[in-house]
C-alpha positions as CSV (number, residue, x, y, z in Angstrom):
1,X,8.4,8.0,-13.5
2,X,9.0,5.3,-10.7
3,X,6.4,2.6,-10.0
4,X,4.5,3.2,-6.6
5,X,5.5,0.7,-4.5
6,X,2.9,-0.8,-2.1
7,X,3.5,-1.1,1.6
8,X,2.4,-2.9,4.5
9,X,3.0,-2.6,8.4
10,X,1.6,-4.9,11.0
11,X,0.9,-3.2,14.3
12,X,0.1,-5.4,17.3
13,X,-1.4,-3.2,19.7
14,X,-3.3,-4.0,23.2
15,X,-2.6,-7.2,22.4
16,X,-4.6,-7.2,18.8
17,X,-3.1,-7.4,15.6
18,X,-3.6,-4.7,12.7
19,X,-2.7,-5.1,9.3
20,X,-2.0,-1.8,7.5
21,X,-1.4,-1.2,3.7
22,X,-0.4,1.8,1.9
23,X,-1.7,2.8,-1.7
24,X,-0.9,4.8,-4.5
25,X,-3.0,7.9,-5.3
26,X,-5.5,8.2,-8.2
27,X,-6.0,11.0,-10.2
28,X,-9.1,13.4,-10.4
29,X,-11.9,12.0,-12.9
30,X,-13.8,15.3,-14.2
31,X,-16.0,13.4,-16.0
32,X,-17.5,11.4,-12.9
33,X,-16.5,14.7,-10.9
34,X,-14.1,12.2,-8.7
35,X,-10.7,14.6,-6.6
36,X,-7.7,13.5,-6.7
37,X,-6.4,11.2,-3.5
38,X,-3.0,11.5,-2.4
39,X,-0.7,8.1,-1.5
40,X,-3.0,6.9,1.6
41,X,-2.3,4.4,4.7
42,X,-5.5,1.9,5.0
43,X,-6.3,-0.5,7.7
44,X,-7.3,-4.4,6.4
45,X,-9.9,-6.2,8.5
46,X,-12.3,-8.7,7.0
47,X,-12.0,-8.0,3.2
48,X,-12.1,-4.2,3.4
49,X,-10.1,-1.4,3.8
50,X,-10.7,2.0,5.8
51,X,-8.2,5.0,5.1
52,X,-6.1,6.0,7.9
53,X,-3.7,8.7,6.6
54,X,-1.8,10.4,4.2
55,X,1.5,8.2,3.0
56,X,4.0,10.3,3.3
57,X,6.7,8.5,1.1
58,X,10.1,10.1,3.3
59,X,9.1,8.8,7.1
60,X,10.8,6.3,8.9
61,X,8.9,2.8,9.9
62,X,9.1,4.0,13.5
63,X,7.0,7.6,13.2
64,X,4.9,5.9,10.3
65,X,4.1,3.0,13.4
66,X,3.8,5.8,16.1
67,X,1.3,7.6,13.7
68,X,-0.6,4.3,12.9
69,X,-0.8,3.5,16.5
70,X,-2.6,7.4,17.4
71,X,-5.1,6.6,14.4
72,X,-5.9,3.3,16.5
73,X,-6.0,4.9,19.9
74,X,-8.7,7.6,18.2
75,X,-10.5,5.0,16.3
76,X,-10.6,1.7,16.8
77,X,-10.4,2.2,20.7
78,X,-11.8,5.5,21.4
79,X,-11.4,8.2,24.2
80,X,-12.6,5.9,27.1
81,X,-9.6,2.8,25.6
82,X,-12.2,0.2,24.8
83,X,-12.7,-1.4,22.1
């Protein structure tokens, strides 16, 4: 079985900087009744990390940035754009 191998995207986007990390999956814990995650996309900011979406190990950079980039628009920024 091949090692998961982290990544990490930086997005600069109306003119801020977002630093993006990707992370294997864990496995379901019966015992402290914990699912199984799949590989997941989070966003870094101040010693956390928030998931952002499924890593989907076969996508190019460029629809893995355009997909990143939606998350922010419907997140970070909102409906009315401001942050």
């Amino acid at each position: 079985m091949a090692a998961y191998r982290n990544l990490q995207r930086h997005i600069v986007h109306r003119g801020r900087e977002f630093h993006f990390v990707s992370y294997e999956g864990t496995p379901a814990d019966t015992r402290r009744e914990l699912e199984a995650t799949p590989p997941t996309w989070y966003l870094l900011n101040a010693g956390k990390r928030w998931p952002v979406m499924p890593h989907e190990a076969d996508e190019s950079k460029d629809d893995v940035d355009r997909r990143l980039i939606e998350w922010l628009e419907s997140h970070v920024f909102g409906e009315d754009g401001t942050a």
